[in-house]
C-alpha positions in Angstrom: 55.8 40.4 18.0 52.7 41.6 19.6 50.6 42.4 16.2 51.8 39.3 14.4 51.0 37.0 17.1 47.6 38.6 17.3 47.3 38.1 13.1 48.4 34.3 13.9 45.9 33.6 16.6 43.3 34.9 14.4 44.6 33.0 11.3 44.4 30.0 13.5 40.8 30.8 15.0 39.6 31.7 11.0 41.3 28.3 9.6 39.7 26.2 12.8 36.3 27.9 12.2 36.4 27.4 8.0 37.5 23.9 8.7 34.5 23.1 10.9 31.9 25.1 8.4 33.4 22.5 5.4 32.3 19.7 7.6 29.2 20.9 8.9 28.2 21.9 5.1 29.5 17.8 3.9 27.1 16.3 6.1 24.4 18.7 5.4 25.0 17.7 1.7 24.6 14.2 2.8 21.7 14.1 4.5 20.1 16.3 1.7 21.2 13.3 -0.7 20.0 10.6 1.2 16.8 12.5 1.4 16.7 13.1 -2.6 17.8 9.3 -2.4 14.6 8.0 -0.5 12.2 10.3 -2.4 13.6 8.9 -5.3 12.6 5.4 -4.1 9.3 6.7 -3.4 8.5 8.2 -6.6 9.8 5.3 -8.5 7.2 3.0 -6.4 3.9 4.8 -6.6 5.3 4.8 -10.5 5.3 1.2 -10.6 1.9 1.0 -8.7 0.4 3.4 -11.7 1.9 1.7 -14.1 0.4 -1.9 -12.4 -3.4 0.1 -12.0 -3.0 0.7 -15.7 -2.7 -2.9 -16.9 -6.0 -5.0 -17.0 -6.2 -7.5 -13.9 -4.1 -5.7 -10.9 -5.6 -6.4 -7.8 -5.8 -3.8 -5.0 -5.6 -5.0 -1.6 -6.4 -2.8 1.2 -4.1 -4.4 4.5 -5.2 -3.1 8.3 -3.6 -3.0 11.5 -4.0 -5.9 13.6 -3.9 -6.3 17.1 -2.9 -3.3 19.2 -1.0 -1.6 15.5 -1.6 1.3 14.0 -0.5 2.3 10.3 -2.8 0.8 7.4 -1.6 -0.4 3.4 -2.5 -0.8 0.3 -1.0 -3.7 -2.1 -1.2 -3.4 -5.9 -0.8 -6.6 -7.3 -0.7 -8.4 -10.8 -0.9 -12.1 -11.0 -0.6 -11.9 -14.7 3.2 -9.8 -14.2 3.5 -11.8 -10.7 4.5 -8.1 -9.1 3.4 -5.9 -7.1 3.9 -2.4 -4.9 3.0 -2.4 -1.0 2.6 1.4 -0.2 2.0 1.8 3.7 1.5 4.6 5.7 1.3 5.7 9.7 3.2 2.5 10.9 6.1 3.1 12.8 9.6 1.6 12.6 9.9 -1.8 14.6 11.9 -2.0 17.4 15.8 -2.6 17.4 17.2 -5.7 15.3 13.8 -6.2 13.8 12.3 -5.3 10.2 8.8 -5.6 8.5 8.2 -8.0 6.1 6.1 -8.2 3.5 4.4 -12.2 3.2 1.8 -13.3 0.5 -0.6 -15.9 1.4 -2.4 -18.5 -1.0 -6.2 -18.4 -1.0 -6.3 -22.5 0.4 -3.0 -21.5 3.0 -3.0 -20.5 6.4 -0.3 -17.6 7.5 1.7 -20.1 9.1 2.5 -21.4 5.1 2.7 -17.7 3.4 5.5 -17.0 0.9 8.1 -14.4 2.1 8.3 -11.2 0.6 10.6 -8.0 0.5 11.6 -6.6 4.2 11.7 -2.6 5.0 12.3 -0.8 7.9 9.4 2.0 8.1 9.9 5.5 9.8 5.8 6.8 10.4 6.1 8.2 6.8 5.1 6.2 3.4 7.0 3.8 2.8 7.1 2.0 -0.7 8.1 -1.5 -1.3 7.9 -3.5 -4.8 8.1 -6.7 -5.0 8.1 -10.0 -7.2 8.3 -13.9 -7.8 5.5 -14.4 -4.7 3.4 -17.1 -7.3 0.6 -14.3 -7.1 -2.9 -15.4 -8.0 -5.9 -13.4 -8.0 -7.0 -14.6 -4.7 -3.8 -14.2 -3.1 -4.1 -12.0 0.5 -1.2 -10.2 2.0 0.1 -9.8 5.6 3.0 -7.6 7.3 5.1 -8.9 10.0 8.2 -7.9 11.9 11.0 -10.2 11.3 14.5 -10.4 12.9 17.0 -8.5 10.2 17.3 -10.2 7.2 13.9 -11.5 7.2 12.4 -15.2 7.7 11.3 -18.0 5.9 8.2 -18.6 8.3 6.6 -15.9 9.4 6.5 -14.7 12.9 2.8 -14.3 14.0 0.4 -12.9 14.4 0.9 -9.8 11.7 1.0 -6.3 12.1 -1.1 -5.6 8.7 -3.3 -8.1 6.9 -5.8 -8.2 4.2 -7.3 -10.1 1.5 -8.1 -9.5 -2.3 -12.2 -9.6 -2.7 -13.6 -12.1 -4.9 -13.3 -11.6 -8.7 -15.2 -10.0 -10.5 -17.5 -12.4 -12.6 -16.6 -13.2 -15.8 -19.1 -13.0 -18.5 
C-alpha cells in the first residue's frame, strides 16, 4: 500500500498544481484582453481624431492643467459634424467615487452654464474620449472636471483642464 499511496499523494499534488496553473493562465488571458480591449478604444479614438483633422473646419483645442493639476489635452472638434475626440495625457485617475468629465462651454457662457459631456476615469496614460451632441460652434472652449460617478448636469468647479478655441481664421 506504501507505493500506491505515494502514486495517489502525487496524483493529488499534480491535479491541485494543474488546477491552479488553469486559473492562473484564465486570468492572465483576461487581463491580456482587457488590455487588447482598451488599446482598441484607443486606436479607434486617435482614428476618429484623424479622420475629424482631415475634414475642412475641425478645431483643435489645446486644454491645460488648472490649479495645483497636472496632465494637459488636446480636443479635436467639428462644429460642422457637432463631434469631437478629447485625447489627454499625464492626468491621473481622480480619487474614489469620482470621474472626469468632459464640459463644453459656449463662447457668451460662463463654466457655471457649460453643456455636459462624456465622463472617463483616467489612469496617468492617454486616455481617449469621443464625444457628440454638445451644440459645438467654432468658438466653443472646453473644460475637464471631476464629477461624482455618473457625471453631473452642472459642473463642479473650478476644472481640472481648460482651454479655449482661438479666434477664426478670417474669411476672405
Amino acid at each position: 500500500t506504501g507505493p500506491r499511496l505515494q502514486r495517489t499523494a502525487v496524483t493529488r499534488v499534480a491535479l491541485a498544481v494543474g488546477v491552479v496553473a488553469l486559473f492562473a493562465l484564465s486570468f492572465w488571458n483576461m487581463s491580456l484582453r482587457n488590455q487588447v480591449a482598451v488599446r482598441d478604444r484607443q486606436v479607434d479614438g486617435f482614428q476618429a481624431a484623424a479622420n475629424l483633422l482631415g475634414e475642412p473646419g475641425t478645431r483643435m483645442v489645446p486644454l491645460t492643467a488648472q490649479g495645483n493639476h497636472s496632465g494637459r489635452g488636446t480636443v479635436y472638434a467639428s462644429a460642422a459634424r457637432d463631434q469631437g475626440v478629447l485625447v489627454v495625457q499625464d492626468l491621473s485617475g481622480p480619487v474614489p467615487g469620482r470621474v472626469y468629465q468632459l464640459w463644453a462651454v459656449p463662447a457668451d457662457a460662463t463654466p457655471q452654464q457649460a453643456r455636459p459631456g462624456r465622463t472617463w476615469i483616467s489612469s496617468n496614460r492617454a486616455a481617449v474620449v469621443r464625444f457628440e451632441g454638445l451644440q459645438l460652434d467654432d468658438a466653443t472652449g472646453f473644460m475637464v472636471t471631476t464629477e461624482p460617478r455618473g457625471g453631473s448636469s452642472t459642473p463642479t468647479l473650478p476644472p481640472v483642464l481648460s482651454g479655449r478655441a482661438a479666434a477664426p481664421p478670417p474669411s476672405g
